[in-house]
C-alpha positions in Angstrom: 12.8 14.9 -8.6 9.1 15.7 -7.5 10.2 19.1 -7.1 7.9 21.9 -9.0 5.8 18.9 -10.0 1.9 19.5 -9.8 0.0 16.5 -8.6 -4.2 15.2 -8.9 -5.4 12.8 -6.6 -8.4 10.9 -8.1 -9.8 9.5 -5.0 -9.1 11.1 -2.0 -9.8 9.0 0.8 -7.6 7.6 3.5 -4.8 6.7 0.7 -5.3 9.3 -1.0 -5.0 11.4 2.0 -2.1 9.3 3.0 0.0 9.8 -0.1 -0.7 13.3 -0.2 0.0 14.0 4.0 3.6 11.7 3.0 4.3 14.5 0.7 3.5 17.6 2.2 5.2 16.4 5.9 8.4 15.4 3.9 8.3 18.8 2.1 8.6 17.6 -1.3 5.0 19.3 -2.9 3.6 22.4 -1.7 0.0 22.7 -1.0 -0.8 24.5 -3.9 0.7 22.0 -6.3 -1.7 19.3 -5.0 -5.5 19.4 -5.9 -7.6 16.2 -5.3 -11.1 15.0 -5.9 -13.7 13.1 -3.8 -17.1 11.6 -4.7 -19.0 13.3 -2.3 -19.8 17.1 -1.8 -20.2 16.1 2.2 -16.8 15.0 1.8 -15.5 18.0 0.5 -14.7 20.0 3.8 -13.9 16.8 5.7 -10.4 16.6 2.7 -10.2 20.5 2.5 -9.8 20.3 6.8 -7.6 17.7 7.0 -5.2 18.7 4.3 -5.7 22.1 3.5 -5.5 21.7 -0.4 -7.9 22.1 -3.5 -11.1 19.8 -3.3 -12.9 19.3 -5.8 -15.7 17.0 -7.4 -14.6 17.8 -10.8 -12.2 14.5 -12.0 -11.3 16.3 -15.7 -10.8 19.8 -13.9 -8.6 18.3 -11.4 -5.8 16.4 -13.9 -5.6 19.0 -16.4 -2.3 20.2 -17.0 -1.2 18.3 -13.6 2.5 16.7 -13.9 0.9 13.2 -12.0 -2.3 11.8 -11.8 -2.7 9.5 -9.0 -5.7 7.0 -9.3 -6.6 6.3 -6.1 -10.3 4.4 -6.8 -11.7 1.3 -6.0 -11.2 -1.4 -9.0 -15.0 -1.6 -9.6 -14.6 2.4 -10.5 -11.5 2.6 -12.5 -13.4 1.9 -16.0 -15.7 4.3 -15.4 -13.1 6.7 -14.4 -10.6 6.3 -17.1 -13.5 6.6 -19.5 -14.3 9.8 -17.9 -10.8 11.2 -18.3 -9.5 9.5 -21.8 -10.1 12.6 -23.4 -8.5 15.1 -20.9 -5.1 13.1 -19.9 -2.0 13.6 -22.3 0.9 11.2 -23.2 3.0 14.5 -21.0 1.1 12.8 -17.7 2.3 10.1 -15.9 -0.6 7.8 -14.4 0.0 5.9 -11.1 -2.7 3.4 -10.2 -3.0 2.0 -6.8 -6.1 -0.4 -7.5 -5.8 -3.8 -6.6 -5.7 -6.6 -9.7 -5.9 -3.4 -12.0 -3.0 -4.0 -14.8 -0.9 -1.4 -16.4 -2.7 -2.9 -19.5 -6.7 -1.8 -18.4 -5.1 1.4 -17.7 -3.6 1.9 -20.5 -6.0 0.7 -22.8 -8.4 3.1 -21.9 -6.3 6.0 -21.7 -5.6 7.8 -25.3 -2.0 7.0 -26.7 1.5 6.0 -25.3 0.9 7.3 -22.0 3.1 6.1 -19.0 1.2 3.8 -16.5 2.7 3.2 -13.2 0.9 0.4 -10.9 1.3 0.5 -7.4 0.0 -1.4 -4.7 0.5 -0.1 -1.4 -0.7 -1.1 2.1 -2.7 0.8 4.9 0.0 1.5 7.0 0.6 3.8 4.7 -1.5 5.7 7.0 1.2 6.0 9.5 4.0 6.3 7.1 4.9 2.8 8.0 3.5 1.5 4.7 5.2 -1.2 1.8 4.1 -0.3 -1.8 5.3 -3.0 -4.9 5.6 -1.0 -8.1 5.7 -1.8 -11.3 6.2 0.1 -14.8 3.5 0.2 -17.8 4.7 -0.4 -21.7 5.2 3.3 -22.1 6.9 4.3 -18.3 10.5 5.0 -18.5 13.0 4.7 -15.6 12.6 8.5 -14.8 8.6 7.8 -14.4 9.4 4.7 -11.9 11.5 7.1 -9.9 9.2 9.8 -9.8 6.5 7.0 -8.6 8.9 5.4 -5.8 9.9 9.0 -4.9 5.9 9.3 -3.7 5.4 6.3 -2.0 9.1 6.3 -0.7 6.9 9.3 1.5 4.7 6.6 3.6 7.2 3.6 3.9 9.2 1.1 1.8 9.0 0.5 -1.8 10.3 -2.4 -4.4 9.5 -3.1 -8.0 8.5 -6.4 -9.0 7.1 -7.5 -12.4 3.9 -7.0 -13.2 3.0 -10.9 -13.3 4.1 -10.5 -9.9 1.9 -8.0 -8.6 -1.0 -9.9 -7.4 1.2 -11.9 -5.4 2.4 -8.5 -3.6 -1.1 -8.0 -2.7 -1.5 -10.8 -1.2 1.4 -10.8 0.9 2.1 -6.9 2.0 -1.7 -5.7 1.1 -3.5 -8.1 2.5 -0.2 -9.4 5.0 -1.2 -6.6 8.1 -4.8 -8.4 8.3 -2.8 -12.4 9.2 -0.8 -10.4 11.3 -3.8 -8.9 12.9 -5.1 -12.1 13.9 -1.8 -13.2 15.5 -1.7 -9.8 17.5 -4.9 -10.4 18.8 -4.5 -14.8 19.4 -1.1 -13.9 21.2 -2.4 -11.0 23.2 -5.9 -13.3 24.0 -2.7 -16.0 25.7 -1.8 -13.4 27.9 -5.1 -12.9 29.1 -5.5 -16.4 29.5 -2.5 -16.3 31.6 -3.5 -13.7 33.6 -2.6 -10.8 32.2 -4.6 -7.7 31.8 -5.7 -7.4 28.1 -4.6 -3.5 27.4 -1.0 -5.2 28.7 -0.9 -8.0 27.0 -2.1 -6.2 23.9 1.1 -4.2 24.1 3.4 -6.5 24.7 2.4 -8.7 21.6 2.3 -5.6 19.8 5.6 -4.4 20.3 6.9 -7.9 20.5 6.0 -8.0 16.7 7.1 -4.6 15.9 10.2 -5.3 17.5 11.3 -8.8 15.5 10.2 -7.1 12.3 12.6 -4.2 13.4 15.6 -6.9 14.2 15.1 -8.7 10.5 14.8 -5.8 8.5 17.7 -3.8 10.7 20.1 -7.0 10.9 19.3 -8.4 7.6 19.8 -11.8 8.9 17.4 -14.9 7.8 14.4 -14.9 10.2 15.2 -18.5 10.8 18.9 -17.7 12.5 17.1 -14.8 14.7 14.5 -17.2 15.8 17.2 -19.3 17.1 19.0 -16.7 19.0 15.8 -16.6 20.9 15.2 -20.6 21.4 18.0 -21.7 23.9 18.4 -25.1 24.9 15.8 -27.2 27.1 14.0 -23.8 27.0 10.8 -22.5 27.4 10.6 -21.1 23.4 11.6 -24.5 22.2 8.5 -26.4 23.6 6.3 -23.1 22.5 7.6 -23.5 18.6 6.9 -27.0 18.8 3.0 -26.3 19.1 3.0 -23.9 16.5 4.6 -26.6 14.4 1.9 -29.2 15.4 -0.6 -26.7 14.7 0.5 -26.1 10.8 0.8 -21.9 11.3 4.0 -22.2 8.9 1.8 -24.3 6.7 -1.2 -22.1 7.2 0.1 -18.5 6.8 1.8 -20.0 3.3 -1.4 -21.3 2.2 -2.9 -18.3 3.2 -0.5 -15.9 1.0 -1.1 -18.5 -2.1 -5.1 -18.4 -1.6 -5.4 -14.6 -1.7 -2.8 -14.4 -4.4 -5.3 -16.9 -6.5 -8.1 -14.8 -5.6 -6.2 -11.7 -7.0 -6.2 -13.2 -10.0 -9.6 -14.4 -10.0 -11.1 -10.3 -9.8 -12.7 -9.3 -12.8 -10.7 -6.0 -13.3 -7.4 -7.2 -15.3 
């Protein structure tokens, strides 16, 4: 689908890069299909080094007469951006944005007639190819647009659509979810320690204890609830450990924390 398809990346920094490395490793663009744009003129050869395509610092240079424009600046910049290019991009462009609380709408609105606006929001272990993106189509996308759009982030993980009134609450969950799941890394490996075992060890083993669970619900499909009790035997040892996350609230906390950052979402100025 992406094939012969020529692609601008407005914003290339570690997404940007990501999205664009996805491609290339997967062999679906070639490197000459691909140009992409930095801020920076220092960051010029850092991009041109890393990915070995056209750099430039040129925004309206970059898009022009480019298949798909990626949007990969911070909210706070998108107005200014769009403004910049509302005269260059065509309704034969499809636009994917992968700022946070950015709707299809503010895209769209500042773009010049029925162009298609794709909305993604992916996460940053995207970086390792590892990454889950939520899409969701503009007024003007059509279901060969949302294809082309999943068949680019499909490149650096998973991928679902949601609607768009939904989108905010994808953020805070898989966007903002590898941060909680930082912190639970790091308390479990900081037990082991306490216990007695060396940190770079216990580091690992609450990594890949998490790596491997989240590998067993998405491979089995089953209900996280029935795996956790294949785990918790009777009179065990798991039983009394699940008990103290339950006296501590983490259910309760990790919900509350999904629901806070979703309201935040909501709360940002760029809508």
């Amino acid at each position: 689908m992406l094939k012969g398809k020529k692609l601008a990346v407005i914003g290339t920094g570690k997404l940007g890069e990501a999205l664009i490395s996805g491609l290339l490793k997967n062999g679906v663009l070639q490197k000459e299909d691909i140009c992409g744009t930095v801020a920076r003129e220092s960051s010029i050869k850092r991009a041109q080094e890393k990915l070995a395509i056209q750099i430039t610092l040129d925004n309206k240079a970059c898009v022009r007469d480019k298949d798909i424009i990626i949007l990969a600046v911070k909210p706070q910049n998108m107005d200014k951006v769009l403004k910049e290019l509302a005269e260059t991009i065509t309704e034969k462009q499809l636009v994917i944005s992968v700022a946070a609380s950015v709707t299809t709408a503010f895209v769209q609105e500042r773009l010049k007639g029925k162009v298609a606006v794709v909305r993604a929001m992916p996460n940053t272990p995207s970086v390792i190819r590892a990454g889950m993106s939520g899409l969701c189509g503009g007024a003007h996308s059509t279901q060969n647009d949302l294809a082309m759009a999943e068949a680019i982030f499909k490149c650096v993980g998973e991928t679902v659509f949601v609607e768009e009134h939904l989108m905010d609450a994808v953020t805070a969950l898989s966007a903002s979810g590898p941060a909680y799941l930082y912190v639970v890394i790091e308390s479990l490996a900081e037990a082991g320690v306490k216990l007695g075992i060396p940190r770079e060890t216990s580091t690992l083993l609450a990594a890949q204890t998490m790596y491997g669970a989240a590998r067993m619900v998405l491979e089995s499909k089953a209900h996280p609830a029935l795996l956790k009790d294949t785990v918790t035997t009777p009179a065990g040892c798991t039983i009394d450990g699940l008990m103290e996350l339950e006296e501590g609230k983490l259910r309760v906390t990790l919900i509350k924390a999904v629901v806070k950052a979703a309201e935040r979402a909501k709360e940002l100025v760029h809508r």
